[in-house]
C-alpha positions in Angstrom: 23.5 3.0 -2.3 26.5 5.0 -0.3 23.7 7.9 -0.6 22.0 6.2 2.5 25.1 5.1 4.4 25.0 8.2 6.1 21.9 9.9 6.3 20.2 8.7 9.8 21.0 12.3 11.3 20.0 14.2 8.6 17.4 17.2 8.9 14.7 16.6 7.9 12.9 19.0 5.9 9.2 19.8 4.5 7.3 16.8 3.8 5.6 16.8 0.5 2.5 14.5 0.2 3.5 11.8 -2.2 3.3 8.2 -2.6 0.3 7.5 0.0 1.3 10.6 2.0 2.1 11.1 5.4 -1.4 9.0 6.8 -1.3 6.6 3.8 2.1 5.0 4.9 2.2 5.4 8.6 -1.3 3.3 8.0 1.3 0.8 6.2 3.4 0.7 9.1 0.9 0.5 11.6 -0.8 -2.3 9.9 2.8 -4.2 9.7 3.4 -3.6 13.1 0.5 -5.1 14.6 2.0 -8.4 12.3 5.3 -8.6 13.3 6.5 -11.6 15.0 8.8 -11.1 18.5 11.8 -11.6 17.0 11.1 -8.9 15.0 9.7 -6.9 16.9 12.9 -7.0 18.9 15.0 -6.3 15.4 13.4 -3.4 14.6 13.4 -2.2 18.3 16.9 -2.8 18.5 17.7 -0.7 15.1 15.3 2.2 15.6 14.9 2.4 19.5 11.9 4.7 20.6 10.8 5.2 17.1 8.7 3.3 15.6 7.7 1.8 12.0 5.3 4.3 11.9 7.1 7.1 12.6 10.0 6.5 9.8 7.7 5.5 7.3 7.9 8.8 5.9 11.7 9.4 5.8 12.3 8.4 2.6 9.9 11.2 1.2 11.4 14.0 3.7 15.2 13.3 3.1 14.5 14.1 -1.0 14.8 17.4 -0.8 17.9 17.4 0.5 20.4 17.6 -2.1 22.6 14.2 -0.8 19.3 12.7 -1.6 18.7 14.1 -5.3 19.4 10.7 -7.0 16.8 8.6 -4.6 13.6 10.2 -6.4 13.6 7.3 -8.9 13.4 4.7 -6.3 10.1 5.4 -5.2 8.1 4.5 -8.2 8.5 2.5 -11.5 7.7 3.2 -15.2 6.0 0.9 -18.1 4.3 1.3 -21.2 1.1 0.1 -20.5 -0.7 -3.5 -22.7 1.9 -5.7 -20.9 0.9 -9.3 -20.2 2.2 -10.2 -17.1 5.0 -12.8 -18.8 6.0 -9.0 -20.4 5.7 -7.1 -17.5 7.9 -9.5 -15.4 10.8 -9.2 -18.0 10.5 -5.7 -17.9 10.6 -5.1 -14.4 13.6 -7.9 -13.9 15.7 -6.9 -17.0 15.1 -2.7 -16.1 18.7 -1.3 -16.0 17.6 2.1 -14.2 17.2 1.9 -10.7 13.5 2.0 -9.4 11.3 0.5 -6.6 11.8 -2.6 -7.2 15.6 -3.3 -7.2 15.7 -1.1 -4.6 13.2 -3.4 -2.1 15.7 -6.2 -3.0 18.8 -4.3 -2.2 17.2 -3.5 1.2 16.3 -7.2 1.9 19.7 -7.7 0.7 21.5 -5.0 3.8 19.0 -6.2 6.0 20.0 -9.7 5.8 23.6 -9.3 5.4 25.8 -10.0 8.6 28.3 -7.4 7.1 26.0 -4.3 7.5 26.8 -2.0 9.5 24.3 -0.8 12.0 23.6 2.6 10.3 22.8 0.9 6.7 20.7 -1.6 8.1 18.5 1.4 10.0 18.7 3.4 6.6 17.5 0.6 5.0 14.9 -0.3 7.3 13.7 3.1 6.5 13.7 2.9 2.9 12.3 -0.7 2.9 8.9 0.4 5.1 9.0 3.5 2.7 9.3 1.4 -0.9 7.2 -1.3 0.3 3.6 1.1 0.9 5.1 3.1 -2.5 4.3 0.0 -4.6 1.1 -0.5 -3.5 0.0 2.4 -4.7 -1.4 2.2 -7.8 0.4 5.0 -9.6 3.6 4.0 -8.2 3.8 1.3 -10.9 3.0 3.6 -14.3 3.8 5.6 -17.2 6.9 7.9 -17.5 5.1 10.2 -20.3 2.7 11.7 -17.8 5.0 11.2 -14.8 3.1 8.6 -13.2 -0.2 10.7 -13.3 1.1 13.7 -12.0 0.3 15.0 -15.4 -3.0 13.6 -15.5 -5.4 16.5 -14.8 -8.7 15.7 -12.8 -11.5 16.8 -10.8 -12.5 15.8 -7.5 -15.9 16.5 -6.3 -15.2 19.9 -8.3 -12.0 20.9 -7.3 -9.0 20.3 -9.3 -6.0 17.6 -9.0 -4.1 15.4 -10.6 -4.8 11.7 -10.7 -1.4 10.7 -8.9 -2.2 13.3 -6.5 -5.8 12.4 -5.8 -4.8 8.5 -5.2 -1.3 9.8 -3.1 -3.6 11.7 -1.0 -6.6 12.9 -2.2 -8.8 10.3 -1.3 -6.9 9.0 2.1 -7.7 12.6 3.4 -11.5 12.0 2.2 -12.0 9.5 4.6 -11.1 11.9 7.1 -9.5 9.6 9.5 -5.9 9.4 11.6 -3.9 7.1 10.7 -4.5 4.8 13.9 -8.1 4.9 13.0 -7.4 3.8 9.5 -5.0 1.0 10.4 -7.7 -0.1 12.6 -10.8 0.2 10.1 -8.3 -1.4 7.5 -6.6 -4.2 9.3 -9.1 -7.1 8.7 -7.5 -9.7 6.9 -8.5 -13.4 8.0 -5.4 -15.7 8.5 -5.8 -17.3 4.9 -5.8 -13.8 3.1 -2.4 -13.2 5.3 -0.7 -16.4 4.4 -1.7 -15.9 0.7 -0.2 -12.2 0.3 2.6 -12.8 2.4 3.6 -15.8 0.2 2.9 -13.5 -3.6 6.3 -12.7 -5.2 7.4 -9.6 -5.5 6.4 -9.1 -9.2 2.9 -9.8 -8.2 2.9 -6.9 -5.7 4.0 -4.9 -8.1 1.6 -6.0 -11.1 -1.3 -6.0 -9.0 -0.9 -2.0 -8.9 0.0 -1.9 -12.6 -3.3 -3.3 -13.2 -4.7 -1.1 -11.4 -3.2 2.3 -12.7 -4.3 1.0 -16.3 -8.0 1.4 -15.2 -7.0 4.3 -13.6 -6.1 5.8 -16.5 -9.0 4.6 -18.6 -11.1 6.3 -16.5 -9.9 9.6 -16.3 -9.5 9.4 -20.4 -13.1 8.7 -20.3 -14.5 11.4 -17.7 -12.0 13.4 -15.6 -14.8 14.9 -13.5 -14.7 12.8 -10.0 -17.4 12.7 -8.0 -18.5 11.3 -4.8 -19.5 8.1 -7.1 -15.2 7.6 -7.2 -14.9 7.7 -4.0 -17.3 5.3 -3.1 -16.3 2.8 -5.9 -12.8 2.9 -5.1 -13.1 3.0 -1.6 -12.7 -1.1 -1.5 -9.5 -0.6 -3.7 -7.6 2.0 -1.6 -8.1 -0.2 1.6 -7.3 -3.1 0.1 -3.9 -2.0 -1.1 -3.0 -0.4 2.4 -4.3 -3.4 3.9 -1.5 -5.7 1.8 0.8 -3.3 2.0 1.4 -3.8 5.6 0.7 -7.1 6.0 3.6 -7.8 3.4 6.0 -5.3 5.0 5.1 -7.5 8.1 5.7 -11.1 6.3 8.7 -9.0 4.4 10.6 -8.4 7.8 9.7 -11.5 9.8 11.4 -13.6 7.3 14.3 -11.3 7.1 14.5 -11.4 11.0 13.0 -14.8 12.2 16.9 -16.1 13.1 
């Protein structure tokens, strides 16, 4: 973790369109940030200043290409063979010795938390932490490693070609053709009973929610790689329902971490 100890005034370079891309997470943040209690409001406010969750929600992507950064790829995602039950998949992910999305949420929580921080690693990992948590809510953040979470995958899209990891990093987000205010605010509709029941989900349910997912995901594409408007249309309900929890438990994430 020394990698991010030093990294808030780092250039930032090109941007490349993964994990939700660049409208998919700042829809994340947005959504958290209309959730955030005062207090933390005020926490992040004090840490970031005149930037907001949106706007470093895709640092963690930019920074990767920088050569400090080399060894943060593997945080963004996680690998599994697929046929786990969940009792499996829970050992899996707790017992994983190689670092990956979800050690690294805890570590965050864990520099976040910690009155020994310094200043600079709790803004780094208030980065990373917004970043990781809209990662693993996207389905093919939580996959396999032989086809590189998809990336290998090839399909079609209304005719033109992609790759499966691509089409649900970005693909479909840009289908809706929307901002990502506009999709925060079509998205953000949770009633107060859906809130208190994600917020309250462990960790490891997050997480297997989306390997659930991908394994349909995969099925499908086996089945017929050629996408059409029917794809869009049925997964529609998905894709904004995993943007939606994203942000709502990046919002629950950092109230508790800053409610004293």
């Amino acid at each position: 973790m020394r990698k991010y100890l030093a990294v808030i005034c780092t250039a930032i370079c090109s941007l490349t369109l993964i994990s939700w891309g660049e409208t998919g997470h700042r829809a994340v943040a947005k959504i958290a940030a209309n959730h955030l209690s005062p207090k933390a409001q005020l926490a992040v406010r004090n840490l970031l200043g005149k930037e907001t969750l949106p706007d470093i929600s895709t640092w963690a992507d930019e920074v990767r290409s920088d050569p400090d950064f080399k060894t943060t790829w593997v945080w963004h995602y996680i690998d599994l063979p697929a046929g786990y039950s969940f009792d499996e998949f829970a050992k899996a992910v707790k017992t994983m010795p190689e670092a990956n999305v979800y050690k690294m949420v805890i570590r965050c929580e864990y520099d976040l938390k910690s009155p020994a921080t310094s200043k600079a690693t709790k803004v780094a990992a208030l980065k990373y932490i917004v970043h990781f948590i809209g990662d693993l809510h996207q389905p093919m953040h939580v996959s396999r490693e032989e086809d590189r979470g998809g990336n290998n995958i090839q399909v079609k899209f209304n005719g033109f070609p992609t790759d499966l990891h691509s089409l649900w990093d970005s693909g479909l987000i840009d289908h809706l053709n929307l901002n990502y205010q506009q999709m925060a605010a079509k998205f953000d509709d949770a009633t107060p009973v859906e809130i208190k029941k994600w917020q309250s989900d462990d960790l490891l349910i997050w997480l297997w929610e989306s390997y659930q997912i991908s394994n349909i995901l995969y099925q499908e594409a086996a089945a017929d790689p050629n996408f059409t408007e029917d794809y869009y249309q049925e997964h529609l309900p998905t894709l904004q329902k995993r943007i939606e929890k994203g942000g709502i438990r990046l919002a629950g994430v950092l109230n508790a971490i800053f409610e004293k």
